[in-house]
ZADO-1210 file (C-alpha; in nm, 4 decimals, padded with zeros to 6 digits):
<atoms>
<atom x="-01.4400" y="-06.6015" z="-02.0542" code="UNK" pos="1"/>
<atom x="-01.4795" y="-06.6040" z="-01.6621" code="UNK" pos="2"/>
<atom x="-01.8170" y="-06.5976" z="-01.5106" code="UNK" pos="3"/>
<atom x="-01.9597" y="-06.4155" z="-01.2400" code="UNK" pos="4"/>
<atom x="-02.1158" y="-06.6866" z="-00.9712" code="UNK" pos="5"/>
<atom x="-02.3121" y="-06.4982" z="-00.6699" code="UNK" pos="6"/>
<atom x="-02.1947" y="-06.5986" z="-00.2815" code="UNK" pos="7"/>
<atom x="-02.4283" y="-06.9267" z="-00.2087" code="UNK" pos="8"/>
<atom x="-02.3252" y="-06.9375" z="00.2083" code="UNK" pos="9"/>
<atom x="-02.3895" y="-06.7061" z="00.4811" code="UNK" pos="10"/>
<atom x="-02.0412" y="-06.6006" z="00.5049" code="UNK" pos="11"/>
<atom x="-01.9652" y="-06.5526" z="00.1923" code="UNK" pos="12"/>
<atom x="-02.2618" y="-06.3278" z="00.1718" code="UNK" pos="13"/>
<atom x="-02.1013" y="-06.1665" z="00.4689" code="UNK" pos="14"/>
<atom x="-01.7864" y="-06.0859" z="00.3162" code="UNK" pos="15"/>
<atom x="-01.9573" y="-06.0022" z="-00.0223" code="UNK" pos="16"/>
<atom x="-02.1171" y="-05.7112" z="00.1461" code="UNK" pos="17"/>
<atom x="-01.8469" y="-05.5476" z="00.4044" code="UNK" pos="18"/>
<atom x="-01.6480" y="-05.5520" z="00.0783" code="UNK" pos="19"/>
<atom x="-01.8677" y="-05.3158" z="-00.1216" code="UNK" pos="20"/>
<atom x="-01.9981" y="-05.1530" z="00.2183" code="UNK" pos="21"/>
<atom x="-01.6151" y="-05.1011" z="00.2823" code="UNK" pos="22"/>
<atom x="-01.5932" y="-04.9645" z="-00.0361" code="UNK" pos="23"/>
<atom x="-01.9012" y="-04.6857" z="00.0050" code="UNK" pos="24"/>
<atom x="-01.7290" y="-04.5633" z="00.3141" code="UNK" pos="25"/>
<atom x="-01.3660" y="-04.4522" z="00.1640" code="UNK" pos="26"/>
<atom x="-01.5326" y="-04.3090" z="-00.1514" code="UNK" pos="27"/>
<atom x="-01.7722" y="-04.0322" z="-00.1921" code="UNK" pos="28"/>
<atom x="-02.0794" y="-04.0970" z="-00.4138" code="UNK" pos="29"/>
<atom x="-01.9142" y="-03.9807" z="-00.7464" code="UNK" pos="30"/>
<atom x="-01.6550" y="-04.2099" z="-00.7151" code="UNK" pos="31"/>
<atom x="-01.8551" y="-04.5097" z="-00.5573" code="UNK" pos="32"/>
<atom x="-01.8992" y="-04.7661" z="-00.8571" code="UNK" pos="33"/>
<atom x="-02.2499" y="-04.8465" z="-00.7281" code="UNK" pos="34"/>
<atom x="-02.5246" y="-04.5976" z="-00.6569" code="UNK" pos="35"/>
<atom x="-02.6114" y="-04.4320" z="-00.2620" code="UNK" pos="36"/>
<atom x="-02.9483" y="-04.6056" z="-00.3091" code="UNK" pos="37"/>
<atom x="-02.7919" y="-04.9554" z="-00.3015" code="UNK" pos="38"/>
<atom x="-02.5304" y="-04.8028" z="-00.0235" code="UNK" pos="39"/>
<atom x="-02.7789" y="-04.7065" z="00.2195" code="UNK" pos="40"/>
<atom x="-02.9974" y="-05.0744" z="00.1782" code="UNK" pos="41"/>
<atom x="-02.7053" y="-05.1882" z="00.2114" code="UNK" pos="42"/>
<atom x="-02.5796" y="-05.0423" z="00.5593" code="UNK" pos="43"/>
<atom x="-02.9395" y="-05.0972" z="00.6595" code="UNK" pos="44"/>
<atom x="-02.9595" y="-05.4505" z="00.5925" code="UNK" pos="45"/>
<atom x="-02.6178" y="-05.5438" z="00.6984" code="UNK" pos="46"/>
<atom x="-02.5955" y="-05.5244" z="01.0807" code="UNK" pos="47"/>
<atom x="-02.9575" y="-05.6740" z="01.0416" code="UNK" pos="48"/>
<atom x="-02.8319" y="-05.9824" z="00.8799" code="UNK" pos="49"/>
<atom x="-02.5337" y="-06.0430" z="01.1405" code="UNK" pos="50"/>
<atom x="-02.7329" y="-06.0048" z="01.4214" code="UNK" pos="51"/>
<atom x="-02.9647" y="-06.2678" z="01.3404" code="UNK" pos="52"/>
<atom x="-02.6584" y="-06.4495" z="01.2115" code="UNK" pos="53"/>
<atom x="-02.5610" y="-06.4342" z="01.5783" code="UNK" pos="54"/>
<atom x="-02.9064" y="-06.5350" z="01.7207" code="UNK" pos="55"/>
<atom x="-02.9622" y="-06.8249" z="01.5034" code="UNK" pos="56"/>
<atom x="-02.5825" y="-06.9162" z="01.6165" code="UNK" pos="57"/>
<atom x="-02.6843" y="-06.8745" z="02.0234" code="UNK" pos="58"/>
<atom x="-02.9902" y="-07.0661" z="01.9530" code="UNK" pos="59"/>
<atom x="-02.8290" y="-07.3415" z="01.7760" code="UNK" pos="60"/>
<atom x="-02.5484" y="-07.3711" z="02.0833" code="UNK" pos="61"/>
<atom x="-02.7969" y="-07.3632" z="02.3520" code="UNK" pos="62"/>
<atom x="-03.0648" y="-07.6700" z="02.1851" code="UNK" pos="63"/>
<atom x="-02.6622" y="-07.8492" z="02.1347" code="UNK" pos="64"/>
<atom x="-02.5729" y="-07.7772" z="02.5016" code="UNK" pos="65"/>
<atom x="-02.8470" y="-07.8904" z="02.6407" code="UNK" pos="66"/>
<atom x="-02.9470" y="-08.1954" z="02.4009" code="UNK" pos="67"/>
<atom x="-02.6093" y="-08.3442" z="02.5992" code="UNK" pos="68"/>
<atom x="-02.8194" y="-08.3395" z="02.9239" code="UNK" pos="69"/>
<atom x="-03.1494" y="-08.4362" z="02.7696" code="UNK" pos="70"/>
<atom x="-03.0236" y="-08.7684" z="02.6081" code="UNK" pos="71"/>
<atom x="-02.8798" y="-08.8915" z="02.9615" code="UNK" pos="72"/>
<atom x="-03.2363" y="-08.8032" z="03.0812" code="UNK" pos="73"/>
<atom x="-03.3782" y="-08.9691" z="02.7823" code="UNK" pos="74"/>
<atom x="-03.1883" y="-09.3060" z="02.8661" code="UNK" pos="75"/>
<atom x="-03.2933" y="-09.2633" z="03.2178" code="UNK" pos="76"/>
<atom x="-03.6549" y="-09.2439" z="03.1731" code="UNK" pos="77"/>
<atom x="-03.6302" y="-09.5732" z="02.8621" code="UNK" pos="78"/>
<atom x="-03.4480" y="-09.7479" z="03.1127" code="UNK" pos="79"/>
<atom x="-03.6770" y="-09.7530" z="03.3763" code="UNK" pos="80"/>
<atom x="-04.0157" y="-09.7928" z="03.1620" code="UNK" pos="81"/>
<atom x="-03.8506" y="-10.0824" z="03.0119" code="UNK" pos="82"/>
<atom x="-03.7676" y="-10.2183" z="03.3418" code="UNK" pos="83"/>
<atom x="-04.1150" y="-10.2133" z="03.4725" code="UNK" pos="84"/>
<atom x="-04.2696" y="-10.3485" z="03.1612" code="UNK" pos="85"/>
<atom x="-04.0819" y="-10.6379" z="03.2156" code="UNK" pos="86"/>
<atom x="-04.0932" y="-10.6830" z="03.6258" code="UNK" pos="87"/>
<atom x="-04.4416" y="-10.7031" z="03.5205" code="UNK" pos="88"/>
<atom x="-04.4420" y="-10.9410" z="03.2937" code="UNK" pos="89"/>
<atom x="-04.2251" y="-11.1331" z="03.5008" code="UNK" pos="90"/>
<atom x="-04.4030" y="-11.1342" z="03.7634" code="UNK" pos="91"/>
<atom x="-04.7143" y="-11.2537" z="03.5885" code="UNK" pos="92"/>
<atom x="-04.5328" y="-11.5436" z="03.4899" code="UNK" pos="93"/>
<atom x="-04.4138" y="-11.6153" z="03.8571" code="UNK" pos="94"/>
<atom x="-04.7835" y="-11.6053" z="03.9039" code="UNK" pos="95"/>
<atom x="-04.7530" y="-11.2951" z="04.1622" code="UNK" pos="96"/>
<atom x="-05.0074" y="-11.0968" z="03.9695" code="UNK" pos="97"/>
<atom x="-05.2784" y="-11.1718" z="03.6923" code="UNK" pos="98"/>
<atom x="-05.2503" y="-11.0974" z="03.3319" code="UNK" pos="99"/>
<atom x="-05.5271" y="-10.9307" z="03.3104" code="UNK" pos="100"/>
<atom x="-05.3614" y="-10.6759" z="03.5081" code="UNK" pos="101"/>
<atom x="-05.1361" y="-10.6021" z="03.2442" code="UNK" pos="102"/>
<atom x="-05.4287" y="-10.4514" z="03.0139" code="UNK" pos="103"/>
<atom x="-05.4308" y="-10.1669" z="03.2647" code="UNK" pos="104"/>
<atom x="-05.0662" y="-10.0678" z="03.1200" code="UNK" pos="105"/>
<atom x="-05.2167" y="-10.0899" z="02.7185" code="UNK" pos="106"/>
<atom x="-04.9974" y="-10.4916" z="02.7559" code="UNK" pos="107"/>
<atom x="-05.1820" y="-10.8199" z="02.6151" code="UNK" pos="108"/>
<atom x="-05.2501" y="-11.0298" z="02.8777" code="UNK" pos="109"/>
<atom x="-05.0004" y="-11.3455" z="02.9339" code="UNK" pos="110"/>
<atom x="-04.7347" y="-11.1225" z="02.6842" code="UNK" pos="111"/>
<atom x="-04.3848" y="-11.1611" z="02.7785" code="UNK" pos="112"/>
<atom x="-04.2889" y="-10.8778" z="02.5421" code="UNK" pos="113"/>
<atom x="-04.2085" y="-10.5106" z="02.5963" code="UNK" pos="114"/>
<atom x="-04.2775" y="-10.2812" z="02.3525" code="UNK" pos="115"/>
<atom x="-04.0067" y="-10.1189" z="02.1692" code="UNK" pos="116"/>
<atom x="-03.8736" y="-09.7626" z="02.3446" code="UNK" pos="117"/>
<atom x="-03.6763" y="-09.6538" z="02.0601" code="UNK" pos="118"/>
<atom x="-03.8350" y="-09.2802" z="01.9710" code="UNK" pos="119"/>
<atom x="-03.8507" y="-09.0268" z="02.2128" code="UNK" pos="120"/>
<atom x="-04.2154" y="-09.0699" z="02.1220" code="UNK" pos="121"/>
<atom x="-04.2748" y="-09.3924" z="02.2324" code="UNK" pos="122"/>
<atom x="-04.0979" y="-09.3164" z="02.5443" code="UNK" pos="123"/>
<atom x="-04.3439" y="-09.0597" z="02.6063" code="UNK" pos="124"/>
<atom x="-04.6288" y="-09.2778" z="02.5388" code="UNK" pos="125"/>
<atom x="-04.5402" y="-09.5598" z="02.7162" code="UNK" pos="126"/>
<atom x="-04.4326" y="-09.3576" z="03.0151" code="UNK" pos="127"/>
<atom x="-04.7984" y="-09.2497" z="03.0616" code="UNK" pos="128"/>
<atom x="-04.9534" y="-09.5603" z="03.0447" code="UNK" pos="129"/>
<atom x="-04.7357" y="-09.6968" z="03.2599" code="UNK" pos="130"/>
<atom x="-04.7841" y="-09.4381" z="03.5262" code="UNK" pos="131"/>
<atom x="-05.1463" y="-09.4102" z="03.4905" code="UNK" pos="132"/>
<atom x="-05.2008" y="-09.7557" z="03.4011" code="UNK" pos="133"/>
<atom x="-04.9901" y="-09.8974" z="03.6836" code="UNK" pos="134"/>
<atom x="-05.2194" y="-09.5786" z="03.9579" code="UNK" pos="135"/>
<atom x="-05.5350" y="-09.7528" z="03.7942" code="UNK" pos="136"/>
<atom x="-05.4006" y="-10.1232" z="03.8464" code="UNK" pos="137"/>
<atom x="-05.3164" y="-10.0840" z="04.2149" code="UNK" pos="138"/>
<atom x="-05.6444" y="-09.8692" z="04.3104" code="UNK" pos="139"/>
<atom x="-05.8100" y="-10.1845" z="04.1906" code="UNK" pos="140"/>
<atom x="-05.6217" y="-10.4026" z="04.3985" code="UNK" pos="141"/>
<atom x="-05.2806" y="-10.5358" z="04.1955" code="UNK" pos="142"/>
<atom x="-04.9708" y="-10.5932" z="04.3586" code="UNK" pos="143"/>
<atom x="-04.6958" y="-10.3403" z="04.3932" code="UNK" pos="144"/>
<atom x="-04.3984" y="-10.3959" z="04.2116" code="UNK" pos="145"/>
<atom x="-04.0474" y="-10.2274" z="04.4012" code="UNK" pos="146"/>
<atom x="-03.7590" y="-10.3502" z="04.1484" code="UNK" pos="147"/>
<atom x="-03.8043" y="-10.0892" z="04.0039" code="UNK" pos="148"/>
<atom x="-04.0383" y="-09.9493" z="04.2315" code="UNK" pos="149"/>
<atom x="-04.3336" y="-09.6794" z="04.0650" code="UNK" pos="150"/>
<atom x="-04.1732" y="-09.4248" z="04.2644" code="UNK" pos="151"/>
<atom x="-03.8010" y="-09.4344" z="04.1116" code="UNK" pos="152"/>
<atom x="-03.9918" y="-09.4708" z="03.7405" code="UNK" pos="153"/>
<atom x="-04.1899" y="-09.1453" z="03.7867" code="UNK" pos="154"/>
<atom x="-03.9273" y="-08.9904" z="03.9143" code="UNK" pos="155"/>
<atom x="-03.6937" y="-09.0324" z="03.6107" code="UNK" pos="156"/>
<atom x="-04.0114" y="-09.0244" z="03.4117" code="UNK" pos="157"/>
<atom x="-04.1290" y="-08.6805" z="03.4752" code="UNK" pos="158"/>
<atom x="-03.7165" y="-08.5418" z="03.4400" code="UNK" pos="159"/>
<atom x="-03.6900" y="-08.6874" z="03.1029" code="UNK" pos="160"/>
<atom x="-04.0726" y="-08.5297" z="02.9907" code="UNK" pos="161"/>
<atom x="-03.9875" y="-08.2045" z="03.1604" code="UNK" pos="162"/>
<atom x="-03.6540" y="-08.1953" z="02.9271" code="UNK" pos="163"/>
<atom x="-03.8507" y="-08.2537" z="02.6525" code="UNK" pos="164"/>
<atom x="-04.0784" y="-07.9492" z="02.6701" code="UNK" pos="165"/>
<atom x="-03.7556" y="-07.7827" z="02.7070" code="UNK" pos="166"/>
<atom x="-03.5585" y="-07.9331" z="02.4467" code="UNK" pos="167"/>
<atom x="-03.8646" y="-07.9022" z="02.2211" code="UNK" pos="168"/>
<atom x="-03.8844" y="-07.5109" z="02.2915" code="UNK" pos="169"/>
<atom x="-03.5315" y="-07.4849" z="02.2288" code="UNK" pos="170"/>
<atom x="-03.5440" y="-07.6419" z="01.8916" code="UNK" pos="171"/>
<atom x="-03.8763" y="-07.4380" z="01.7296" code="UNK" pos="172"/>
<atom x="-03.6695" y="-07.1341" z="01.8529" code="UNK" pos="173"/>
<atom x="-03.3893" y="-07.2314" z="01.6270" code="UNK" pos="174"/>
<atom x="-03.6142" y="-07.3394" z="01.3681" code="UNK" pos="175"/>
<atom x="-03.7918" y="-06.9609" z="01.3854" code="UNK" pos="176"/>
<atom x="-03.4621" y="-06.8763" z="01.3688" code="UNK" pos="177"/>
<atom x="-03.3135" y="-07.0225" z="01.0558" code="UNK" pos="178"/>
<atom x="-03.6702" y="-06.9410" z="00.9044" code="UNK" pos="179"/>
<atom x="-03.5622" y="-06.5746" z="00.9754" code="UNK" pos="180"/>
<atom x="-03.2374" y="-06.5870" z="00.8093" code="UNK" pos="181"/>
<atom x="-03.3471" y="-06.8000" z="00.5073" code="UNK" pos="182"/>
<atom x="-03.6080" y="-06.4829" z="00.4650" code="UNK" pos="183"/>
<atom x="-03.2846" y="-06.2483" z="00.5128" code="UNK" pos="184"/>
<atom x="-03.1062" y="-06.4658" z="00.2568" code="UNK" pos="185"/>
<atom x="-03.3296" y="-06.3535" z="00.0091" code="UNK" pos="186"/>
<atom x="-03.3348" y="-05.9962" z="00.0211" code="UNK" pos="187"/>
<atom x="-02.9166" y="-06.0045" z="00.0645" code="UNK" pos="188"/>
<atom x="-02.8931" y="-06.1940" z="-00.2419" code="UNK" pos="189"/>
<atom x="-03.0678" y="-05.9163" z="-00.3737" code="UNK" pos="190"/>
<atom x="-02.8936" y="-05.6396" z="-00.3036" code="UNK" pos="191"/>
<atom x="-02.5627" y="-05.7936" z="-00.4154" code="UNK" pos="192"/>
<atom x="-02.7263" y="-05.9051" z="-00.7201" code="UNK" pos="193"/>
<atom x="-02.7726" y="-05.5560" z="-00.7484" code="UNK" pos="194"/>
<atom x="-02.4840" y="-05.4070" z="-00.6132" code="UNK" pos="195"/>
<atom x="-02.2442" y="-05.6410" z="-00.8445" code="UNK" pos="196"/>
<atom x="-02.4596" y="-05.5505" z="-01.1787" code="UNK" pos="197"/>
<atom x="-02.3975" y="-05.1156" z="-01.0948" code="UNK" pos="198"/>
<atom x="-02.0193" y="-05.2369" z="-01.0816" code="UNK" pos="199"/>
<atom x="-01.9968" y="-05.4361" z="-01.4022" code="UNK" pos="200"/>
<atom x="-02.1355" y="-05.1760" z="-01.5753" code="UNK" pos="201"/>
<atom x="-01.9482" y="-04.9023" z="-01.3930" code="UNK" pos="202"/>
<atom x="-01.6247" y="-05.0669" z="-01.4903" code="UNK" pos="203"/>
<atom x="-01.7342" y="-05.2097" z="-01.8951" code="UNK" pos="204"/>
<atom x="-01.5517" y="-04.9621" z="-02.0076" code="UNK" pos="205"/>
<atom x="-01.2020" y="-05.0937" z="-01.9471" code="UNK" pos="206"/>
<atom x="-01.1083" y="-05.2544" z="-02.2518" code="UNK" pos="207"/>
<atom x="-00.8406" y="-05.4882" z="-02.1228" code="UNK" pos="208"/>
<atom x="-00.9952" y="-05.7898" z="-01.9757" code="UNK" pos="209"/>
<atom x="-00.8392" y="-05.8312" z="-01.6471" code="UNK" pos="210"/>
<atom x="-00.7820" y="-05.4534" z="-01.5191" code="UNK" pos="211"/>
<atom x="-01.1942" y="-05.4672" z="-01.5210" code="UNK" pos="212"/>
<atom x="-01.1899" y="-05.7898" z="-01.3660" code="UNK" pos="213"/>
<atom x="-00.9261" y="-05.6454" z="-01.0823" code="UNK" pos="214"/>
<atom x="-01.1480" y="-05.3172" z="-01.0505" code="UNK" pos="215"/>
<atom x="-01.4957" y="-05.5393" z="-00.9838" code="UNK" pos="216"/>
<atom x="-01.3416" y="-05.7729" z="-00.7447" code="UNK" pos="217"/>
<atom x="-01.2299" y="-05.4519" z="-00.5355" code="UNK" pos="218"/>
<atom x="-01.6335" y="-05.4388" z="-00.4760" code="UNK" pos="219"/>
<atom x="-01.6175" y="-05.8021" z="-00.4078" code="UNK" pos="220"/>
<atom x="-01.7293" y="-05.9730" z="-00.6949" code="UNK" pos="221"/>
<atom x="-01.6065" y="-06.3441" z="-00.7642" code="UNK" pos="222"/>
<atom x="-01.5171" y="-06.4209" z="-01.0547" code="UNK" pos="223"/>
<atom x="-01.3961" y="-06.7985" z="-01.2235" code="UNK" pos="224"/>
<atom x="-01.2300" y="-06.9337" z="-01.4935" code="UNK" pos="225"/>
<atom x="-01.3786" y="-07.1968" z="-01.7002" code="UNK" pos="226"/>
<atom x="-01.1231" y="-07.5032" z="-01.7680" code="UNK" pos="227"/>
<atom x="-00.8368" y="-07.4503" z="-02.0022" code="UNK" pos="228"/>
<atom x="-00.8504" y="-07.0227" z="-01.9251" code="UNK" pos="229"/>
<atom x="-00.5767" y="-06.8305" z="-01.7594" code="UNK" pos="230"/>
<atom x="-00.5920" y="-06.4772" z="-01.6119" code="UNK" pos="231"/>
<atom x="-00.4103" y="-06.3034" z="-01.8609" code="UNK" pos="232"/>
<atom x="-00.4834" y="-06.4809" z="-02.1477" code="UNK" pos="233"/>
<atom x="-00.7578" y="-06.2329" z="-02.2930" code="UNK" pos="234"/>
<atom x="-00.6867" y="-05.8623" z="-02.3748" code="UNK" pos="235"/>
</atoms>
């Protein structure tokens, strides 16, 4: 016997409920297989659920849009810590400045390693000590190092922590977003839940199998055949 299975994506769900709600608008309530209670939830909840379809949609191209121009920024900004890390280090070796100077940047003294950049996190983290660290190294004296120079790190620095915010912003709006809809989810699955049972049992009076099937899937319902059934094959 076929089974019923309930929409399990948004537009499914979509086109589960401009079916019946297409339905309640050519047929007066006599005739309507499913009550006006359900009908009017229904065209209630409906232009609720697209529009934050829509939102969540907008949200999610905006934090994709501008993720292109925050990972340049993000590359910018590793680029450049890296590169100081290690004009320090090097220069330390050449003997230009002392290791202990390093320890002002968070660095072991004498290490010829640079820590690793790959998280946006640890871009952030190093960024800061290497700005502050690097303000409080040459206030107490320490050479200053031009290739790159302090100037062209903060620069990209600051750009790449400024796109963050944003970036960050843009993604806890989708987030609220999608949190919205999965809430919405629940209360659509509802009403077609509901809608689909009024229909079934509106229609179990048709004694041949597949004239009821025909009539419910007029209000949208989906119905499937289990392996080795054909439509037709029961009365």
């Amino acid at each position: 016997m076929p089974y019923r299975r309930l929409p399990n994506t948004d537009k499914a769900r979509l086109r589960a409920m401009n079916t019946a709600q297409a339905k309640g608008e050519i047929l007066d309530m006599f005739d309507l297989a499913y009550s006006q209670k359900l009908l009017n939830e229904l065209q209630t909840f409906l232009p609720k659920f697209e529009r934050a379809l829509y939102e969540y949609q907008q949200g999610l191209a905006r934090q994709v849009s501008s993720n292109r121009g925050y990972q340049e920024k993000l590359k910018k900004a590793r680029l450049y810590v890296s590169h100081y890390i290690q004009a320090l280090n090097m220069s330390v070796m050449r003997g230009e400045i002392k290791p202990p100077d390093q320890k002002f940047l968070g660095l072991t003294p004498g290490t010829k390693a640079v820590p690793a950049l790959n998280t946006e996190q640890s871009v952030l983290d190093w960024g800061e000590k290497v700005l502050q660290g690097d303000m409080a190294r040459i206030a107490a004296g320490g050479a200053a190092i031009y290739c790159p120079s302090m100037a062209n790190v903060r620069v990209h620095f600051e750009r790449f922590k400024e796109a963050h915010g944003n970036q960050k912003f843009l993604k806890n709006n989708t987030n609220r977003l999608l949190d919205n809809i999965s809430e919405l989810r629940d209360i659509g699955d509802e009403i077609i839940l509901n809608i689909w049972n009024e229909v079934e049992e509106k229609f179990e009076g048709i004694v041949n199998m597949e004239k009821r099937l025909d009539a419910c899937r007029e209000y949208g319902l989906i119905y499937y055949y289990r392996k080795g059934e054909e439509p037709g094959s029961m009365g």
